[in-house]
C-alpha positions in Angstrom: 0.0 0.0 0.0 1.3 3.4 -1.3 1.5 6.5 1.6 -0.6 8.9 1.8 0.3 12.5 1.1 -1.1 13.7 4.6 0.8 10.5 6.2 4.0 12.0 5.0 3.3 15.8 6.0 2.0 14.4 9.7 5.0 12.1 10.1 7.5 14.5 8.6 9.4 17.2 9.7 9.6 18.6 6.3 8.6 16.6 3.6 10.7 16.6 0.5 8.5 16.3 -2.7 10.0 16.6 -6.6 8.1 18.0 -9.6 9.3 16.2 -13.0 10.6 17.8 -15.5 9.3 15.2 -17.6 7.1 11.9 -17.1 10.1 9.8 -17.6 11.1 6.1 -15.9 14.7 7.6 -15.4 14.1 10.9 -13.7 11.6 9.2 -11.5 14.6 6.2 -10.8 17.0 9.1 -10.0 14.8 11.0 -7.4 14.2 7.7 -5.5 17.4 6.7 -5.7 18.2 10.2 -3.4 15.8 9.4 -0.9 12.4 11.7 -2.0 9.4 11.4 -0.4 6.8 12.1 -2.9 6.7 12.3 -6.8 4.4 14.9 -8.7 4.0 14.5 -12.5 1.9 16.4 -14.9 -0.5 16.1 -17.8 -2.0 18.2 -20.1 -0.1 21.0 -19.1 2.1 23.3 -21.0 4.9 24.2 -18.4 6.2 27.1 -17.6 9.6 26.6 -15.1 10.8 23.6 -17.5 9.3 24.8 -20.3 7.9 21.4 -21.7 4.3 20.2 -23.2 3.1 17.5 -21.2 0.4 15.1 -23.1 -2.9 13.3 -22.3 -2.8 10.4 -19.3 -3.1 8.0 -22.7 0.6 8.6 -23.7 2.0 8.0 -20.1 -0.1 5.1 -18.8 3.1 2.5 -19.0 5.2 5.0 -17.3 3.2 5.7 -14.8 2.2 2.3 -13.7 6.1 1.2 -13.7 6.9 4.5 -11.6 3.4 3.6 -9.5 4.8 0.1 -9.2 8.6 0.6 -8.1 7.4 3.6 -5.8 6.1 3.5 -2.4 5.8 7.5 -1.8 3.1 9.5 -2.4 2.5 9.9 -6.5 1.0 13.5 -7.2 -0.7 14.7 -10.2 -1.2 18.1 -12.4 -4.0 16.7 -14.3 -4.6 19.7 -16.6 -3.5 23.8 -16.8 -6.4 25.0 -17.6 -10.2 24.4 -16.3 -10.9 22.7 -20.0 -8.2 20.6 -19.9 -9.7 18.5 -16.7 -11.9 15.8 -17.4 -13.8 13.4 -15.7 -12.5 10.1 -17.4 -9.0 11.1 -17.5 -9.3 11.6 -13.3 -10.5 8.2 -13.3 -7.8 6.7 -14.7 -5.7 9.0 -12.6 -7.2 7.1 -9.5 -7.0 3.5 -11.3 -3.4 4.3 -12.2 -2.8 4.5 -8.2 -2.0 8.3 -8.0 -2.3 9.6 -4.5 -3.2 13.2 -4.9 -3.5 16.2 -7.5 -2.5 19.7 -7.6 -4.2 22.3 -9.7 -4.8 25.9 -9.5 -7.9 26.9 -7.5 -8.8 28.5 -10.7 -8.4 25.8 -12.9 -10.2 23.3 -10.2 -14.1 22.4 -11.4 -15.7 22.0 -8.1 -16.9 18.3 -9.4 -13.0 17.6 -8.2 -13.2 18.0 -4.5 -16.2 15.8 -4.2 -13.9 12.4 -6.0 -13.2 9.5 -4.1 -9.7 7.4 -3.3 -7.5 10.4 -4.3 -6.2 13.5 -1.9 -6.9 17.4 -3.2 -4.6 19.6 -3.0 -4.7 23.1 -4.6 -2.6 26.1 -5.6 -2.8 29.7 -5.3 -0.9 32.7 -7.6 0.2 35.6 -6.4 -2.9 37.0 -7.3 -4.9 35.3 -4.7 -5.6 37.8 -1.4 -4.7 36.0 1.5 -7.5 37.6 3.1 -10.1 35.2 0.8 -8.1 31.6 2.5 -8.7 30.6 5.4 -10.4 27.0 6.8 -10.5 24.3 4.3 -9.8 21.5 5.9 -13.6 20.8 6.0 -14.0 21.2 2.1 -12.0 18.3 1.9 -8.8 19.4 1.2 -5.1 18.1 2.0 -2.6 21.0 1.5 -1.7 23.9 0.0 0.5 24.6 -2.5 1.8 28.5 -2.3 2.6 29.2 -6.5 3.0 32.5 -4.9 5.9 34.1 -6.9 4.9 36.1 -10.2 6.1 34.7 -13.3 8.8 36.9 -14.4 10.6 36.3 -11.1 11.3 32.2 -11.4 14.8 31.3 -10.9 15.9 34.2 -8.6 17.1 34.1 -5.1 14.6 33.4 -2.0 14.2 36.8 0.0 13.2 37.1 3.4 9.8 39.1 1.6 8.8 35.7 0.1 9.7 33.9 4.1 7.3 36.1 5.6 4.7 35.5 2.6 5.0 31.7 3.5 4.4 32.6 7.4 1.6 34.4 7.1 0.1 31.8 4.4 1.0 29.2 7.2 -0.7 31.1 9.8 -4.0 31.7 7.7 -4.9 28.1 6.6 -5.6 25.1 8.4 -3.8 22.7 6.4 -0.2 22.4 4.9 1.4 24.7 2.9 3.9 23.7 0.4 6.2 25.8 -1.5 7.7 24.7 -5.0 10.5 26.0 -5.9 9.6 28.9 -8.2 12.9 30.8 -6.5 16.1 29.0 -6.9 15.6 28.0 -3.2 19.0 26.9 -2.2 19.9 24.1 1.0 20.6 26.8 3.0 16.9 28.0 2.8 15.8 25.0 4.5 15.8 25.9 8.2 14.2 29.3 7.7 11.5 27.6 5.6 11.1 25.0 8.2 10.8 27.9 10.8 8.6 29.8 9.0 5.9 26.7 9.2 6.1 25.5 5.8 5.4 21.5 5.5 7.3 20.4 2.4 9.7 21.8 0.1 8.8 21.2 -4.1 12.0 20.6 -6.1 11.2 21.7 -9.8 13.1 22.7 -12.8 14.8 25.8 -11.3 16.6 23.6 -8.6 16.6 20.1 -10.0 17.6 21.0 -13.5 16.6 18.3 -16.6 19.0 15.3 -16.3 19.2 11.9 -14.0 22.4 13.6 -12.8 20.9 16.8 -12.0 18.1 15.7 -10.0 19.6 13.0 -8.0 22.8 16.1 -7.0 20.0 18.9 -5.9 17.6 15.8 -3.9 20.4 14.3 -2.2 21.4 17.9 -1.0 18.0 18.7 -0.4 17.4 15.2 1.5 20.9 16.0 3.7 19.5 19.7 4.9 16.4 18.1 5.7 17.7 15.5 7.9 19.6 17.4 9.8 16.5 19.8 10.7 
């Protein structure tokens, strides 16, 4: 039996989750092979920190039931990037293909998706959301937070202490966990202040992991070291 994403965030300290590049066997060998808790992958998405076009479930079936099949961790999902890209049949085979939980913008989420069975929700916000509208969602069903909070043009710069205290207050105004991907080139040495700050897991994209096996196993087994010495 496969973990649950809110096993790992309870049990955790800070959980250590990667976001693919690509839906590829290899990259998803290298990240366990460092030690990650939790695997997201995407569909239907056009990407903007890797800058690649990810498919329909139909073209990553095989991959995902040998990555499903080898991995114990939590398996995450972006099932589409837009709110027509989302459909009902393609979020059943989600489930059937033995993903634990999606992540989609609040924006992009058809409400139909909070009220499905056998899969976690998670759900991310943009810097355009007002804190002031979040609050209590653990009732509505919902797992964690996923705090897409820095504009666009900004990926790949340095983590500031403006973005820390963004993340704190975030933290202090939901009732579930928050999670921060790595939209800034968030660096090992981040990881205490982000762990001070409240924040349940860390989201190693792109920026930080880079495209290669290489890449990805270097920047998770750094990222796994910091962690475990929280």
């Amino acid at each position: 039996m496969s973990a649950s994403l809110k096993h790992a965030l309870e049990k955790n300290k800070l959980t250590l989750i990667v976001s693919l590049p690509e839906n590829r066997w290899d990259l998803a060998q290298a990240a366990m092979q460092a030690g990650v808790d939790a695997i997201k992958l995407h569909v239907n998405v056009d990407h903007r920190a890797s800058g690649n076009h990810f498919g329909s479930v139909h073209d990553y079936k095989e991959v995902f039931r040998r990555i499903r099949g080898e991995f114990s961790g939590p398996l995450g999902i972006v099932p589409g990037g837009s709110f027509d890209q989302i459909k009902r049949d393609e979020m059943d085979q989600i489930i059937d293909l033995g993903f634990n939980f999606f992540s989609v913008y609040a924006h992009h989420q058809p409400s139909w998706m909070v009220e499905l069975d056998s899969i976690e929700k998670t759900f991310a916000i943009t810097n355009e959301y007002p804190f002031s509208q979040l609050g209590k969602v653990k009732h509505l069903g919902i797992s964690a937070l996923e705090a897409s909070i820095i504009p666009g043009e900004e990926y790949g710069s340095p983590l500031t202490f403006k973005d820390i205290l963004a993340y704190n207050a975030l933290v202090q105004q939901v009732d579930v966990p928050v999670l921060v991907p790595s939209q800034r080139k968030i660096e090992t040495f981040d990881v205490p202040l982000l762990y001070r700050a409240g924040v349940k897991a860390i989201m190693l994209g792109a920026i930080v992991v880079g495209h290669t096996e290489e890449s990805i196993k270097a920047a998770i087994s750094s990222f796994r070291e910091a962690i475990d010495s929280l």
